[in-house]
N, C-alpha and C positions, 0 to 999 in steps of 0.2 A: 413509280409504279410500272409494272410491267407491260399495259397496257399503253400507258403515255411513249414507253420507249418502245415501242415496235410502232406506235404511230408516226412518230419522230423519224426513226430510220426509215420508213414508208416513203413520206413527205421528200424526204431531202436525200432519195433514192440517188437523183438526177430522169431521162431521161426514157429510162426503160420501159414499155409503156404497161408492162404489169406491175409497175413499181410506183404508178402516177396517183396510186390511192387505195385505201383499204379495201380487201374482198369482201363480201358479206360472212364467209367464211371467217376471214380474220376476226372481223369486228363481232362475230358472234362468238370467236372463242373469247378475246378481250371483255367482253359482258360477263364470261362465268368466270375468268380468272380474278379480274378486278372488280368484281362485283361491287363493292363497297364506293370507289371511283367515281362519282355522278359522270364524269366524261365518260366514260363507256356506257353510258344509256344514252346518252345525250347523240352520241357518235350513230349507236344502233338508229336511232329514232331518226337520226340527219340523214341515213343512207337512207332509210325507206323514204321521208319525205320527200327529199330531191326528186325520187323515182315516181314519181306520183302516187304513191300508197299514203295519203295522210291522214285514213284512220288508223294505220298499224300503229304508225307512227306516235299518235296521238294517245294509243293504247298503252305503249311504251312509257311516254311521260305521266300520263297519267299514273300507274304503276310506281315507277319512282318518288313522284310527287306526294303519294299519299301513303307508302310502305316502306318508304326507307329514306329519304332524308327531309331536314327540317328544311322549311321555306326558302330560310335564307343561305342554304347551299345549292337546294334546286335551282333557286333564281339566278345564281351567280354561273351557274354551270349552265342553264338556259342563254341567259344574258349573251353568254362568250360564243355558243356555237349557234344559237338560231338566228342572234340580231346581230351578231358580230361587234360587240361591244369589248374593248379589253379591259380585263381588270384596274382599277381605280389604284394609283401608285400613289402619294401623297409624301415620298420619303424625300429626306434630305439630297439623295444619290438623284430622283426623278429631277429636285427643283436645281439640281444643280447642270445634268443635261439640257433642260428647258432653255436655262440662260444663258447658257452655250449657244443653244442652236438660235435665241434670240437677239445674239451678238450679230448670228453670221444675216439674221434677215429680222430685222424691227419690224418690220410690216406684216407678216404670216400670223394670219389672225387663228391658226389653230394652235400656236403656238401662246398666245395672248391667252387665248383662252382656258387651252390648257393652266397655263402659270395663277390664272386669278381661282380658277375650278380649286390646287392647291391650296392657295391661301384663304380662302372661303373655306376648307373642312378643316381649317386650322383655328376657325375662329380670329383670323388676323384681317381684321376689317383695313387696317389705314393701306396693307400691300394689295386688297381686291379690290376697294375702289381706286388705287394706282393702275391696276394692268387693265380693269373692266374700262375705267378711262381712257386709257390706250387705244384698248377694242373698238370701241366706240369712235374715236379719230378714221381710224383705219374703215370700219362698216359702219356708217353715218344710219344708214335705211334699215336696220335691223333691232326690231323693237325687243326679241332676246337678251339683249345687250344691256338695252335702258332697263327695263324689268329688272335683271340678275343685278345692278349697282344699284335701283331701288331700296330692292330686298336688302342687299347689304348694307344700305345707309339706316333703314330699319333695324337691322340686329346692331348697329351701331347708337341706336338710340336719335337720330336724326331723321325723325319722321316730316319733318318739315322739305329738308331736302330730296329726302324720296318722291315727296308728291310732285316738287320742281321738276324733278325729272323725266316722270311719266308726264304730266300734262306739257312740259316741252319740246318732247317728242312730239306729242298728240298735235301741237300747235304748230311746229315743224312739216309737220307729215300727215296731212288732214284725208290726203285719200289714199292712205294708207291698207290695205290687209287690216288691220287691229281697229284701225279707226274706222273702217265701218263697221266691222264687225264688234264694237265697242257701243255703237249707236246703233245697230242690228237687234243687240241680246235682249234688251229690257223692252222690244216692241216684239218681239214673235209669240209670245201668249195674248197681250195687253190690246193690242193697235196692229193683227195682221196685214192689214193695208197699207199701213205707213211701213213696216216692214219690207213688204212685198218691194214699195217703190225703191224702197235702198237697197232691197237687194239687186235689182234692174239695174242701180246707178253702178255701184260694187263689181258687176257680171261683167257692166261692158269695160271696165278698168282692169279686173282681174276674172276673164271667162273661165280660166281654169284653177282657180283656187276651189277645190274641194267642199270646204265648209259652205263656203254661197251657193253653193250647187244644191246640197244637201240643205240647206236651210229652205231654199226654195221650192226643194221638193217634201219636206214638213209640212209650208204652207198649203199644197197641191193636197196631201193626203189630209190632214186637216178642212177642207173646204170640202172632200168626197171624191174627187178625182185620180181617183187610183191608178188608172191606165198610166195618165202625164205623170204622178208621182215616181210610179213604177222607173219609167224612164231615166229622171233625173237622179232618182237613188242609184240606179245602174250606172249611170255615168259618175254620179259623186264616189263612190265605191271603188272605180278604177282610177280617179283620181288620187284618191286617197286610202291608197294600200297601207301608208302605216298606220290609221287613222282607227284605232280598237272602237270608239265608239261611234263614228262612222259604218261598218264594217260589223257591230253588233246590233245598231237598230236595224239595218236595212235585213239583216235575218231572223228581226223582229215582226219586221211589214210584212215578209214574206210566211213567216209563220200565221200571225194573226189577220192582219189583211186582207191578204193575200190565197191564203190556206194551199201552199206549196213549202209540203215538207224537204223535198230534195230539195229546193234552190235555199231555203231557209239553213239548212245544214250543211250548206256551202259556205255560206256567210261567218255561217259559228266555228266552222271550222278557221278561218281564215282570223277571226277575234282571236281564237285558242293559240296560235300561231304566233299572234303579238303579247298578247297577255292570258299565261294559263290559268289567275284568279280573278278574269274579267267576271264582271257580277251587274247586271241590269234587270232587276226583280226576280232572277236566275242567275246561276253560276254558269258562265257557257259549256262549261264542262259536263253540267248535268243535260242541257239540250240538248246538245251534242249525243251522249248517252242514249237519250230517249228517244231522240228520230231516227238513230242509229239500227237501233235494236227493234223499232217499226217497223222499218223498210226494211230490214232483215228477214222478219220474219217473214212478213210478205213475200220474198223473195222467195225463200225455202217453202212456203206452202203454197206456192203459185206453181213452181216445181213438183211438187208432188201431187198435186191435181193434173197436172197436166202429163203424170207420169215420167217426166224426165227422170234420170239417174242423178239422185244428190249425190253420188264421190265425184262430179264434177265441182263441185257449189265447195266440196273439199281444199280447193288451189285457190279459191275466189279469193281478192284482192281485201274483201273488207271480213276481217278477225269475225264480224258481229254476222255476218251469216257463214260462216265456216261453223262458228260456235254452235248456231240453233241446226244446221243441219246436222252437226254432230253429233247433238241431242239427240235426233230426230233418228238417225241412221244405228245408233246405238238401243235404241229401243228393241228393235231385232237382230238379237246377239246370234253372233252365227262367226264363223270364221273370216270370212272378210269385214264384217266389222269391227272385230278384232282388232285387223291389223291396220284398218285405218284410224282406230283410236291409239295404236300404241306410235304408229307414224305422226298422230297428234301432236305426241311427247316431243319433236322436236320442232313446233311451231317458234314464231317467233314473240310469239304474243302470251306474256308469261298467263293470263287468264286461259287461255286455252288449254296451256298446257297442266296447267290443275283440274282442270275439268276432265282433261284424258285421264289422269291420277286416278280422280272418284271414281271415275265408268271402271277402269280395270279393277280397280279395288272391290268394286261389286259383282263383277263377272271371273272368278279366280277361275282357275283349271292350269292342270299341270304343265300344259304348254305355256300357259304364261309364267309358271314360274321357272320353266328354262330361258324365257324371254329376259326376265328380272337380274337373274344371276351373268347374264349376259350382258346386261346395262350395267350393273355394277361394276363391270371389268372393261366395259367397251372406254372409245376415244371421244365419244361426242357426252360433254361433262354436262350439259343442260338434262337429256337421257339419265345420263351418270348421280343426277344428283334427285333426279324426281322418283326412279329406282328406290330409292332410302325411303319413301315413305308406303310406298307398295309391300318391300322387303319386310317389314317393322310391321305393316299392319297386317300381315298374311303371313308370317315365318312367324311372332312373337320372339321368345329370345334366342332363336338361329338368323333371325333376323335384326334380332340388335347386337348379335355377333356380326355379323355381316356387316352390319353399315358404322359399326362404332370404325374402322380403320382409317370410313370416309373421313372422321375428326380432323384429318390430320392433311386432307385432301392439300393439294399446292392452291386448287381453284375453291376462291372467297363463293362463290354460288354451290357448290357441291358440300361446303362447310358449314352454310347453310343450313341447305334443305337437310344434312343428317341432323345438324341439332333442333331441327323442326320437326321432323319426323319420332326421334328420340324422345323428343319433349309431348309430344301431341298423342303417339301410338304406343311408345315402351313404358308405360305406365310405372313403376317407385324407380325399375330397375334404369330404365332407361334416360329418364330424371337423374338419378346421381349418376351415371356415366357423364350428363352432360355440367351436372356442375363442377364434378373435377374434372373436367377439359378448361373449364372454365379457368382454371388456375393456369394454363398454359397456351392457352388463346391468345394470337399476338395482336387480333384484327382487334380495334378498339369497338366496332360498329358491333361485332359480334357478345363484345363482352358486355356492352351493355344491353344487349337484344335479351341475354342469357338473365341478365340480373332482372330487367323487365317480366320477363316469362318467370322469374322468382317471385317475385311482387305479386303478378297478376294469380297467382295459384291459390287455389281455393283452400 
């Protein structure tokens, strides 16, 4: 793809320091060329995160997550660039490096690891409990290890020997991390007391193990002590940054508890982060969502009571009050609202930039439409492509003359939005324009968007 090799050539510049990584520029052409690519959302959404913007960001994936790919490619394309996870290799060519580099060092337990991970998705039980035994030699004190040749003495039908292995451990390793927190689980609803005291035994053996922290401050918020609670949640939380349910209750405590919406939507952001289908009686995405769009608006009408100028609130870092003030400032059309709705158009937040779409589509006038026929021809393809649906719904068929040549567009997002616009605004005429492209559409993503949009017609 075009965008993977211009990241490619980026990366492996050498030392130039405009060469040390993609511009937002680039990456934002790379989102309209390779539109279809989950790495170029993933890419866009990685630059604003890193920078501290983690609702853009969050806006971005979300976007992707639910308009254009299925689960199990967002996940995958997630996976690689927010947790740094590499693709799962299981081939002939992996297991044969493996044992290469196992030659050169028996002992390198990532290696162990790796090799039994292999044979474990191969369904070859007698080679995973071979190298998971290995591991094990090598990391004596790591109860992942017993657990993973459990399970696979279990899928081996030797549920006898599974259990040998967990409670040998257990009887090995009695103050162990698992082992209290194995004698911890079944008392923190039943016997918070007795709970309580094994948390205290646990804390002074393991003071920073995450879960004891957080299970202790459970007990605190459970008994009414919210302030101590408060605390310990705060510390369990920085303990345990990978920790999605960690990290999802305490932006629970803080929501419900608590009633602080911003610390609570700190939390959920930070859940969203490690898992985007986290779900604890809510989807963190939808909290997220909804305190987002609270303190938004707040924001923007705290502003306008107080008289300040909303085209500041314009640049603001969170999508969700640019949005509501955009609403807000658009209400009274006038020439500079205008042109900060059509300046809209190249936000980076694709919700935003549909929303600039409606407003101008409802305010036409002839300056906008030299504005349009200028996007159409202009270099910034995000513009270029949101254009086709302005064109189409305000030219009619000068306007699905206009945007049919975008078919053919180099850039996957400007290819798009014409066969979106086509389909949605050029009513029979602009329908069969788009199903005979259809026949020479190369993007595969496209061609089934097209046949869907066939489906779904009334």
């Amino acid at each position: 793809m075009i965008f993977e090799t211009c990241l490619l050539l980026i990366l492996f510049a050498g030392d130039d320091p405009k060469a040390r990584g993609p511009t937002l520029a680039e990456l934002q052409h790379g989102y309209a060329m390779d539109h279809f690519d989950p790495e170029s959302h993933m890419a866009l959404a990685k630059f604003h995160h890193d920078r501290g913007n983690r609702l853009l960001a969050y806006s971005l994936l979300e976007t992707a997550r639910r308009t254009r790919f299925e689960a199990k490619i967002f996940d995958a394309a997630f996976d690689t660039r927010f947790r740094g996870r590499k693709p799962f290799d299981n081939s002939k060519e992996a297991e044969t490096a493996l044992l290469a580099r196992h030659q050169q060092d028996d002992k390198n337990p990532e290696t162990l690891f790796a090799l039994a991970d292999i044979y474990i998705s191969r369904d070859d039980w007698t080679n995973a409990r071979t190298w998971l035994s290995r591991l094990i030699a090598v990391k004596p004190e790591e109860y992942a290890n017993y657990a993973a040749l459990a399970e696979v003495c279990r899928q081996d039908q030797d549920k006898k020997k599974a259990e040998e292995i967990v409670e040998g451990f257990f009887a090995k390793y009695p103050e162990s991390v698992e082992a209290y927190a194995r004698r911890i689980a079944p008392l923190m609803r039943k016997e918070p007391d007795k709970a309580k005291t094994l948390l205290e035994q646990a804390l002074k053996k393991h003071p920073k193990h995450a879960t004891f922290v957080f299970n202790m401050a459970v007990l605190l918020q459970d008994a009414g002590k919210l302030k101590d609670a408060e605390d310990l949640f705060v510390r369990a939380a920085e303990l345990g940054k990978d920790d999605a349910h960690i990290q999802g209750w305490v932006g629970r405590f803080y929501l419900r508890a608590r009633k602080n919406e911003e610390k609570s939507l700190h939390y959920y952001l930070n859940v969203y982060f490690l898992d985007p289908h986290f779900y604890d009686t809510e989807h963190a995405e939808a909290r997220i969502r909804k305190l987002n769009f609270t303190a938004a608006a707040e924001m923007v009408e705290k502003a306008d009571k107080d008289n300040q100028q909303l085209d500041d609130l314009l640049k603001h870092d969170n999508p969700a009050v640019v949005s509501v003030a955009l609403d807000k400032i658009s209400k009274s059309w006038n020439a500079k609202a205008r042109q900060h709705v059509l300046d809209a158009l190249g936000h980076d937040d694709p919700m935003i930039r549909m929303q600039a779409v409606e407003i101008v589509m409802k305010n036409p006038d002839e300056m906008l439409n030299e504005d349009v026929r200028g996007l159409l021809r202009g270099e910034d393809l995000q513009k270029r492509g949101l254009a086709c649906y302005v064109a189409v719904s305000l030219w009619k068929e000068k306007g699905i003359e206009a945007v049919r040549p975008m078919l053919h567009d180099k850039s996957q997002l400007v290819r798009y939005d014409a066969v979106s616009a086509l389909w949605r605004y050029g009513g029979e005429m602009g329908k069969q324009i788009v199903r005979d492209h259809s026949k020479s559409e190369n993007n595969p993503w496209l061609v089934r968007m097209i046949k869907s949009l066939e489906k779904d017609a009334p």
